[in-house]
C-alpha positions in Angstrom: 58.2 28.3 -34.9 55.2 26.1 -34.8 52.9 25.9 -38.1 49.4 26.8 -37.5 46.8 25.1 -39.7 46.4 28.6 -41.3 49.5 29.0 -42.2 49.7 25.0 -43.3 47.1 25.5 -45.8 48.2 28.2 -47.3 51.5 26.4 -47.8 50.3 22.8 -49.0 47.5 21.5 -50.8 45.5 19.1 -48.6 42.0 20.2 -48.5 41.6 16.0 -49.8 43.2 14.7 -46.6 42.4 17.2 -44.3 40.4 15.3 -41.1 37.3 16.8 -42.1 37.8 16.4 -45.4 35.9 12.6 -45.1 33.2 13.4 -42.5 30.3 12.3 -42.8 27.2 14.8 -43.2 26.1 14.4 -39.8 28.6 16.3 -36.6 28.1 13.3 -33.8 31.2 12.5 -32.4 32.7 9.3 -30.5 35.5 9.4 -28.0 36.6 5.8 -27.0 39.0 5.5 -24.0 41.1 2.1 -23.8 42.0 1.8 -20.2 45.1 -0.8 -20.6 46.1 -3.0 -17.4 42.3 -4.3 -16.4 40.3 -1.8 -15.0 39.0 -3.0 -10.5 35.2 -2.2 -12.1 34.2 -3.4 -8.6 36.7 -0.1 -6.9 36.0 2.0 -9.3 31.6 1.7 -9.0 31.6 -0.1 -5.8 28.2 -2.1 -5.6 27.9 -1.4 -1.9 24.5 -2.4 -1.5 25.7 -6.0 -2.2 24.4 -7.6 0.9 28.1 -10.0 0.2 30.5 -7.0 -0.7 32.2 -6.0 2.4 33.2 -9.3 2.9 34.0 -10.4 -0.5 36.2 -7.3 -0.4 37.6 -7.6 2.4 40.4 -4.5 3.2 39.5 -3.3 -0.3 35.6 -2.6 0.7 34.9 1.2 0.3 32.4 2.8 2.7 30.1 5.1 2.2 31.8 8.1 3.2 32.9 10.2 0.3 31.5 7.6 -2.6 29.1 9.3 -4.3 25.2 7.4 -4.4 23.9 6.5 -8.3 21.0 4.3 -6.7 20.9 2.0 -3.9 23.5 -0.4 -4.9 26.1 1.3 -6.8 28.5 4.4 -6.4 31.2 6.3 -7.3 34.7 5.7 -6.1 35.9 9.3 -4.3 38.5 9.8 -7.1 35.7 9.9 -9.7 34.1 13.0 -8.0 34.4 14.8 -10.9 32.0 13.1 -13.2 29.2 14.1 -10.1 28.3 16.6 -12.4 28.0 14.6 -15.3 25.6 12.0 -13.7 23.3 14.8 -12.1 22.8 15.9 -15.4 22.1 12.6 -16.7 25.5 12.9 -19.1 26.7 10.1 -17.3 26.1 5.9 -17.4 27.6 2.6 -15.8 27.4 -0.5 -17.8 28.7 -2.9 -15.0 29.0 -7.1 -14.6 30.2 -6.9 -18.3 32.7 -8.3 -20.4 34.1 -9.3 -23.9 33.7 -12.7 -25.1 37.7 -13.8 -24.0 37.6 -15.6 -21.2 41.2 -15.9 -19.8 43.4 -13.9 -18.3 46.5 -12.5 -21.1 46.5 -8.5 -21.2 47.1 -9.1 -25.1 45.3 -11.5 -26.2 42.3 -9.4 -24.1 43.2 -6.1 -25.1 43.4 -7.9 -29.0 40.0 -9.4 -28.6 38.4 -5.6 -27.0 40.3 -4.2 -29.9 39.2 -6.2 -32.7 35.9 -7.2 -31.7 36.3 -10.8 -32.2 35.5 -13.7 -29.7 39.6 -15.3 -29.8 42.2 -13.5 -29.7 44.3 -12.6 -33.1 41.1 -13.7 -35.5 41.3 -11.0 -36.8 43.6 -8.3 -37.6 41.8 -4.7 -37.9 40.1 -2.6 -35.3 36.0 -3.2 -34.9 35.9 0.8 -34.9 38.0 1.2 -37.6 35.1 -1.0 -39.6 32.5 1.4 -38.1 33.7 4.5 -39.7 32.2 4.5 -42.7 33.9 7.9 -43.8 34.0 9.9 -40.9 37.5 11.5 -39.9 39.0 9.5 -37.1 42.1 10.2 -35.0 44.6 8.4 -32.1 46.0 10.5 -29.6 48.9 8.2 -29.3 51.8 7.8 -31.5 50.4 5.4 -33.8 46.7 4.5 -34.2 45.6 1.4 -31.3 45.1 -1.8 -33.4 41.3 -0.4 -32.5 41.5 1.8 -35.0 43.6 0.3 -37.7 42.3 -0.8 -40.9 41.6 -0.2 -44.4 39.6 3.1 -43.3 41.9 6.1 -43.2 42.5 7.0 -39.4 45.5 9.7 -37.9 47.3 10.1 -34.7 49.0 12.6 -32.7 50.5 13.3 -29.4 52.6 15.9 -27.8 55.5 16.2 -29.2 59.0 17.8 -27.1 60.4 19.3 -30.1 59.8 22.6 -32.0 57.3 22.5 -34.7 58.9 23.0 -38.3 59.8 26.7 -39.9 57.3 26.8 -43.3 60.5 26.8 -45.5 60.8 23.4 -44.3 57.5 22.4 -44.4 57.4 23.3 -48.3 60.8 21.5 -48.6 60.1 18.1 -47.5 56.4 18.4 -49.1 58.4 19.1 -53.0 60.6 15.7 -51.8 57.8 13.9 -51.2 55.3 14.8 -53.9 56.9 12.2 -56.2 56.0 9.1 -53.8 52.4 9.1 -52.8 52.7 7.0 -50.2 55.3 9.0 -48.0 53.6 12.6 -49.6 50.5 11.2 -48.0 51.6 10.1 -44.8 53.6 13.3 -44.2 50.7 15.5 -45.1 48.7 14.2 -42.9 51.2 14.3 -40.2 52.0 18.5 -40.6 48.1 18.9 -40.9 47.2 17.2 -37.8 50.0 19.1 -35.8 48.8 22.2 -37.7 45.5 21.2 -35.8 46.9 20.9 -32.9 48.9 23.8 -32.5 46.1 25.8 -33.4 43.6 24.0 -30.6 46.9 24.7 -28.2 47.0 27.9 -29.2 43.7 28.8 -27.7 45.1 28.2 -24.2 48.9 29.1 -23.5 48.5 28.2 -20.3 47.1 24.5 -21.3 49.9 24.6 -24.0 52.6 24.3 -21.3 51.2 22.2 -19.6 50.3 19.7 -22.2 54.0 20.0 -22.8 55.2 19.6 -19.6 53.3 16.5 -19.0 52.7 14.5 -22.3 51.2 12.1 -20.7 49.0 14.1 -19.0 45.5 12.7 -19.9 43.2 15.3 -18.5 45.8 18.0 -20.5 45.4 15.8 -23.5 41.8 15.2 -23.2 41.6 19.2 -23.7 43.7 19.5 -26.3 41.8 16.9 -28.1 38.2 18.4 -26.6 39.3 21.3 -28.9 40.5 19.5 -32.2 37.0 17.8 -31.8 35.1 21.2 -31.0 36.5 22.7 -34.8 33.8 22.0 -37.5 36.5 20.3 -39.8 37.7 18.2 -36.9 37.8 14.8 -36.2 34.5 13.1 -35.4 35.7 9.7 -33.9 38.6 9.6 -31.7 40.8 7.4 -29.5 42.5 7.9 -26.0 44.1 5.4 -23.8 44.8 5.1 -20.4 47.1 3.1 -18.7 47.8 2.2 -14.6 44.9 -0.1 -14.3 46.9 -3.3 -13.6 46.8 -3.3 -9.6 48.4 -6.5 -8.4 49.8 -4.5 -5.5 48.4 -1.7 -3.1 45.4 -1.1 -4.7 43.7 1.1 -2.8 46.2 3.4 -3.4 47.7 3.0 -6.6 43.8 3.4 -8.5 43.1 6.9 -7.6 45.7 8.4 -9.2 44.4 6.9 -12.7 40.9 7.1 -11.5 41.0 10.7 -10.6 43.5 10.9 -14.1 40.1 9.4 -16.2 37.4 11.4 -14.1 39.4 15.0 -14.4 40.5 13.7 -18.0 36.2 13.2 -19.3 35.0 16.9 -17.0 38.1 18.7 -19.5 37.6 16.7 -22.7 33.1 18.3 -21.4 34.6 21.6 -21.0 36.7 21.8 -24.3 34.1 20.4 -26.4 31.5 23.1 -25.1 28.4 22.8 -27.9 29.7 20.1 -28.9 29.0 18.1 -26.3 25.9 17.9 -26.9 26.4 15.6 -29.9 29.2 13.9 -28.3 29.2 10.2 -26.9 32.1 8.5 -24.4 32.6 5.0 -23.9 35.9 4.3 -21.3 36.2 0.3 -21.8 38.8 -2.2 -20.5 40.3 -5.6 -21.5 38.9 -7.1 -18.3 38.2 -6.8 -14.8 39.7 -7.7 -12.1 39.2 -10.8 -9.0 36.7 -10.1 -6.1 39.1 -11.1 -3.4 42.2 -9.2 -2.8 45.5 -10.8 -3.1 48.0 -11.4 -0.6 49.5 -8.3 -1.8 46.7 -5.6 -1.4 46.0 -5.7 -5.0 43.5 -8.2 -7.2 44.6 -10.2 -10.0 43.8 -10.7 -13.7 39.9 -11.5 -13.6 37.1 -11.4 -16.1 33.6 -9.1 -15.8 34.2 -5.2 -14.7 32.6 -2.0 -15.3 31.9 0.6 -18.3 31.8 4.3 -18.1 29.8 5.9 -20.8 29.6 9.9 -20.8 28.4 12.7 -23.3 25.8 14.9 -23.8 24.0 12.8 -26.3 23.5 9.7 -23.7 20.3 8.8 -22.2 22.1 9.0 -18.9 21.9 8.8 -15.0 21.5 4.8 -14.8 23.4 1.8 -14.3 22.6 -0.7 -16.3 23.5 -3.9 -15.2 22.0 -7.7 -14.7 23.7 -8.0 -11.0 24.8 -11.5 -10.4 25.5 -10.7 -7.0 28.9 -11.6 -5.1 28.2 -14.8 -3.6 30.9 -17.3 -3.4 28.4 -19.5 -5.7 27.3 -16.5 -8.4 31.0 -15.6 -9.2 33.2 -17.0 -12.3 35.4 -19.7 -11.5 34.8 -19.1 -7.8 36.6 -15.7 -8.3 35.7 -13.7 -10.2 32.9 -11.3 -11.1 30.6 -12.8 -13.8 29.8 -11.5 -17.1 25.9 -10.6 -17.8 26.6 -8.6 -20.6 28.4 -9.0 -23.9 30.3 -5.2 -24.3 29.9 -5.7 -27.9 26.3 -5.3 -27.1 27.1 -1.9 -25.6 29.0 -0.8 -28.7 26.4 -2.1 -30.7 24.4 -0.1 -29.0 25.7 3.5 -29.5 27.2 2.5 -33.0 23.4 2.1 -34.1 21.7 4.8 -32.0 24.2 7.1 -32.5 25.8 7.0 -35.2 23.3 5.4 -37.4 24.8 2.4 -38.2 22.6 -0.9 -39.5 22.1 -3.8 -37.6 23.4 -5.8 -40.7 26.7 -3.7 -41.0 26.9 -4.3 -37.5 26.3 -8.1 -37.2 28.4 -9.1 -40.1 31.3 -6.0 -40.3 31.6 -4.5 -37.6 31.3 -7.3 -35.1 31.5 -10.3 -37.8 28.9 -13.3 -37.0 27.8 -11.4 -33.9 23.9 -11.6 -34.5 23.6 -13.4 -31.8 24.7 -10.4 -29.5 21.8 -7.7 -29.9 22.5 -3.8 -29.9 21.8 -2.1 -26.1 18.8 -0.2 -26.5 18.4 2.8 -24.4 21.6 4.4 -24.3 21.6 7.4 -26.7 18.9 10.3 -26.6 15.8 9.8 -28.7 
């Protein structure tokens, strides 16, 4: 039998490490979605009002037909249909042309600098949202919590698991072991309480509980299971979620929808689940880099540098692309390849950290982001 939060606190003591237990007055909530492989930001919002993008492109130019329009430049790949909704009600933003400060062309030492907020890889060892909590409950749907999250701030993680939940004698059993070492006693208490979480957020859908089951690595299952653990009062406020299939040396064209259409189904169910709770709720989908203008011999694109954001939620001053364009020129691109960087994505973060969830531009500039003053918060992207 799987142990329902109910059940869990009537059996252990843990109202002082429950995930709501450190949340801060306010109910805002963050999702942050680490798309892992280096995310084509030029297939995914294909600028194709680029007077150089079809033939920059070449066979991986998309045409108009079944994109949809966000202005005159800029659209949606056909596999991100599902986020149409989002953008007509202004719930949805691009942030495109922008990068982190690494500038080569490792998965980990990018997905390290993303994670950790630095400007080299490995300078530091904690998570940049990890340093943003500032007491609010935090979760990983993974595992183990992304180094984005690590730290000295307390942070859980959960995923699907295939095996039966644990019979409440059990429970009791292995919480009277571990009461004597507070390390393990806390780490196991946390565990049971956020299964107990989920299992109740499952609960409320059978059919979704199969099917979460059934595929564990399901995102758009996950990101409803999560969309619920969020909705609760005493749920987690900031959370996690990673994506993978982004890294597209090959067939491109073909391999991207399936994790496209995986992220857009993944943000309409994580909407859904949340309900009013949306309301207060920002997304920010980010990945370690882009990817090269030119495809590769292979119908794919290789490691590159600037790409595209995806912000969603009903607390973002949506419906826009923000972007400085630098065009697709031969000349205007990086290293004669790649997409150039306009924008600093720390700036972004910056951005909804501060307007969103109230953070200082001093906690910002010297914590979050250490000796970052130099990269100034993006106005303009939460509600007033």
């Amino acid at each position: 039998m799987r142990l329902s939060r109910r059940a869990f606190l009537g059996t252990v003591a843990l109202a002082a490490s429950s995930p709501g237990a450190l949340a801060a007055a306010d109910d805002r909530r963050l999702i942050v979605v680490v798309l892992r492989g280096g995310m084509d930001g030029l297939h995914a919002i294909p600028p194709l009002g680029d007077p150089d993008y079809a033939s920059a492109r070449g066979g991986l130019a998309l045409g108009r037909d079944g994109t949809t329009a966000l202005d005159a430049t800029f659209a949606l790949h056909p596999a991100l249909a599902p986020l149409t909704p989002l953008w007509s009600a202004r719930e949805l933003s691009i942030v495109h042309a922008v990068a982190s400060p690494y500038r080569e062309r490792s998965h980990f030492d990018a997905q390290d600098v993303l994670e950790t907020g630095g400007v080299k890889a490995h300078a530091l060892g904690d998570g940049w949202l990890n340093r943003a909590l500032g007491g609010r409950s935090a979760m990983a749907v993974s595992q183990s919590p992304p180094l984005l999250l690590r730290g000295a701030a307390k942070a859980t993680s959960w995923a699907p698991s295939p095996l039966p939940g644990l019979p409440a004698a059990q429970v009791q059993a292995l919480a009277a072991l571990y009461a004597g070492d507070p390390l393990l006693a806390n780490a196991f208490e946390d565990g049971i309480q956020m299964e107990a979480f989920a299992a109740d957020a499952l609960a409320d859908s059978p059919d979704m509980a199969g099917e979460a089951r059934k595929k564990a690595n399901s995102f758009p299952a996950l990101a409803a299971v999560t969309g619920r653990l969020m909705a609760a009062a005493d749920g987690p406020k900031v959370v996690v979620m990673e994506l993978g299939g982004w890294d597209t040396h090959t067939a491109q064209a073909n391999r991207m929808a399936q994790p496209l259409t995986q992220l857009a189904e993944g943000i309409a169910a994580l909407a859904a689940a949340l309900g009013p709770a949306w309301s207060k709720t920002i997304l920010i989908a980010a990945s370690e880099f882009g990817r090269t203008v030119a495809q590769n011999g292979t119908g794919g694109t290789d490691h590159g540098t600037a790409g595209a954001m995806i912000l969603a939620g009903g607390a973002l001053a949506g419906g826009k692309v923000v972007t400085d364009w630098p065009g697709l020129d031969k000349a205007a691109l990086h290293q004669g390849r790649d997409l150039r960087p306009t924008l600093d994505d720390r700036a972004v973060f910056k951005g909804v950290l501060k307007d969103h969830l109230g953070l200082s531009g001093a906690i910002l500039d010297g914590t979050v982001f250490p000796d970052s003053a130099g990269v100034r918060a993006l106005g303009g992207l939460v509600r007033g």
